[in-house]
C-alpha positions as CSV (number, residue, x, y, z in Angstrom):
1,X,-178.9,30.2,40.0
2,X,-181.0,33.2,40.8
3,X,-182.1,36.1,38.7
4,X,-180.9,39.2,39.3
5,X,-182.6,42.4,38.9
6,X,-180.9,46.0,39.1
7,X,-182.5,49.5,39.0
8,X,-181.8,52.1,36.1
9,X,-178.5,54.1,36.8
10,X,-179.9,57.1,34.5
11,X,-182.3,59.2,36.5
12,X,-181.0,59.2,39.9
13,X,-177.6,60.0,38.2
14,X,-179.7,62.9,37.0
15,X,-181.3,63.6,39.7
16,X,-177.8,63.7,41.5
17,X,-176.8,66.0,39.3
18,X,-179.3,68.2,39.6
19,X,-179.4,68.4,43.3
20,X,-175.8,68.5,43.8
21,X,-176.2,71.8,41.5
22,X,-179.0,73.5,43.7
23,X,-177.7,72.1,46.8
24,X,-174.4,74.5,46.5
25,X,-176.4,77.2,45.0
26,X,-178.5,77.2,48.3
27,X,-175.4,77.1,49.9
28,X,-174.0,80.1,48.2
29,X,-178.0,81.8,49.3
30,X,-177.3,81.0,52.7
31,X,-173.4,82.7,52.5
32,X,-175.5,85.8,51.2
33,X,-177.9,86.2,53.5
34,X,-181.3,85.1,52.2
35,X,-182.6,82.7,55.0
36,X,-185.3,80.8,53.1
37,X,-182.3,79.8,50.9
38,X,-182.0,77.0,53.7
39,X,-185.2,75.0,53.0
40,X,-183.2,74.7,49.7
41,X,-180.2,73.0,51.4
42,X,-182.6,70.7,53.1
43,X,-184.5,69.8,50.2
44,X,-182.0,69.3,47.3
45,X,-179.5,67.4,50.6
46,X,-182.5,64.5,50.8
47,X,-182.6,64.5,47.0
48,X,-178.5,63.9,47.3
49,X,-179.1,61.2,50.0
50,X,-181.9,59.6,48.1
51,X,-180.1,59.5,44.8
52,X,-176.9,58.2,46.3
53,X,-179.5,55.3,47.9
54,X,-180.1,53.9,44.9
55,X,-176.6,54.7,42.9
56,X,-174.5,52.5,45.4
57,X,-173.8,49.0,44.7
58,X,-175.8,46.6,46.2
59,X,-178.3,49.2,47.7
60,X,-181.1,48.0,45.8
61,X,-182.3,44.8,43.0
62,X,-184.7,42.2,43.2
63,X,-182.9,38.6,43.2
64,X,-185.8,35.6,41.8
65,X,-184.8,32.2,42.5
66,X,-187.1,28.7,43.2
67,X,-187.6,29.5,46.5
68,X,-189.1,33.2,46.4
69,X,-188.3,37.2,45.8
70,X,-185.7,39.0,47.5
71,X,-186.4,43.1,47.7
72,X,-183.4,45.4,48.2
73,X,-184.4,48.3,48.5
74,X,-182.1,51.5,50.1
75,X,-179.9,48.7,51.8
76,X,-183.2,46.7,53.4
77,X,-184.2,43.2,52.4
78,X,-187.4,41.4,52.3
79,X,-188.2,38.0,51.5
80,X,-191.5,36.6,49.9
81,X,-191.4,33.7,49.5
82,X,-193.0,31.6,46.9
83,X,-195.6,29.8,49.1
84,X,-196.5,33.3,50.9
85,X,-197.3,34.8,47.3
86,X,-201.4,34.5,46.8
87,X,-201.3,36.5,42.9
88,X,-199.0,38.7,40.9
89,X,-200.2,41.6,38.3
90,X,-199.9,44.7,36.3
91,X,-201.5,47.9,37.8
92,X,-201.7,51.3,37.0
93,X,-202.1,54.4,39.2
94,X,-202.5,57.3,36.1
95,X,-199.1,56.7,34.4
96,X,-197.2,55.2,36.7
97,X,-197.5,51.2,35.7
98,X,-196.0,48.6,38.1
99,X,-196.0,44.9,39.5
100,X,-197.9,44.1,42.0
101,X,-197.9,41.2,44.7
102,X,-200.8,40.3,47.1
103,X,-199.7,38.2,50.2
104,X,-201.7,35.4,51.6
105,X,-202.1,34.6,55.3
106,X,-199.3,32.7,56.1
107,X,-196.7,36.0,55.3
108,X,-195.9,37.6,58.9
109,X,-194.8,40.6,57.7
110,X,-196.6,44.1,58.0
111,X,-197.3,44.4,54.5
112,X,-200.3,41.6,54.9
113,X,-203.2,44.2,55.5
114,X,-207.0,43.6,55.0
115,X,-208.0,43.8,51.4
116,X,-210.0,47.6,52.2
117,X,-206.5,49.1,53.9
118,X,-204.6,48.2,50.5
119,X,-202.9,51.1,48.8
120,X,-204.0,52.8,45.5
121,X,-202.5,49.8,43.7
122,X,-204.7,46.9,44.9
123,X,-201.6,45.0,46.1
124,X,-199.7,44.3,49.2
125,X,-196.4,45.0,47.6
126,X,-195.1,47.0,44.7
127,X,-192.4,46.1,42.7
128,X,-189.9,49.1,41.7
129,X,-188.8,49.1,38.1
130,X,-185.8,47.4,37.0
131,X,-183.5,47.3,34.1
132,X,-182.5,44.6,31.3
133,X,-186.1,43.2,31.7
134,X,-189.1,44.7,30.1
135,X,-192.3,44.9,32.5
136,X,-194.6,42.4,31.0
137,X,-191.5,39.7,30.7
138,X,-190.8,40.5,34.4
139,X,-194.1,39.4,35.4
140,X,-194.2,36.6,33.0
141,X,-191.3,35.2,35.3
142,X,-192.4,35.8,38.5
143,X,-195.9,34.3,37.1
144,X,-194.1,30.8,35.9
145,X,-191.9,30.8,39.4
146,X,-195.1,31.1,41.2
147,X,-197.1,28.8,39.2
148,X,-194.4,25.8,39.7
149,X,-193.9,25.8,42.9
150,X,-197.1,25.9,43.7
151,X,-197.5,23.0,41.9
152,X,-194.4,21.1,43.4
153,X,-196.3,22.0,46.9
154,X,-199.3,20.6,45.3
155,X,-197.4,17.5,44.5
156,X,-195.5,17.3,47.7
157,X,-198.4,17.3,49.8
């Protein structure tokens, strides 16, 4: 049965809120005459999109199982799967403090890129946060998933 991982409703209900406010008082700008007042409407509108993006149900978790990772992100999947996983680890970019995944050669996707194109991170793939699982248990996890089946490849081969 796989493990499945949700994002934090908080924030982005915040951040709903928030834009949903300034949203209608650009709005009301606009109705008044003040032109720049539009480039609020645009702004705080993405920040409406975006927040409703990651409110929705099913529009994003990670789902661990023995076969690999499953990304949801905004309504898009991608698969990793375990044999295309070559190491998993903690980074941090200033505060922000993530899991990372590096890809070996046999994942097709567009995230394999030579080691000197990598982002800030050092890793093919960044993980976003989820809830109900604290960061260093979520990579102990992934870690022990990754470990076993590439022993039961080991042992298969």
């Amino acid at each position: 049965m796989p493990l499945r991982l949700m994002p934090e409703k908080i924030q982005p209900v915040v951040i709903l809120v928030i834009s949903v406010i300034l949203f209608s008082a650009g709005i009301e700008l606009v109705r008044s005459g003040v032109p720049e007042a539009w480039l609020l409407v645009g702004l705080f509108g993405l920040a409406i999109f975006a927040s409703l993006m990651t409110i929705l149900p099913g529009a994003c978790f990670i789902e661990i199982d023995e076969t690999g990772l499953k990304v949801i992100s905004r309504f898009r999947e991608t698969q990793y799967q375990w044999s295309q996983v070559e190491r998993i680890g903690i980074f941090e970019v200033g505060i922000v403090r993530r899991i990372g995944i590096d890809l070996n050669n046999s994942y097709p996707g567009p995230e394999r890129v030579p080691n000197y194109m990598k982002p800030a991170s050092g890793y093919h793939v960044t993980l976003p946060l989820m809830t109900g699982i604290e960061l260093d248990e979520m990579l102990e996890v992934l870690q022990k998933c990754l470990v076993v089946t590439s022993q039961e490849d080991y042992i298969g081969d």
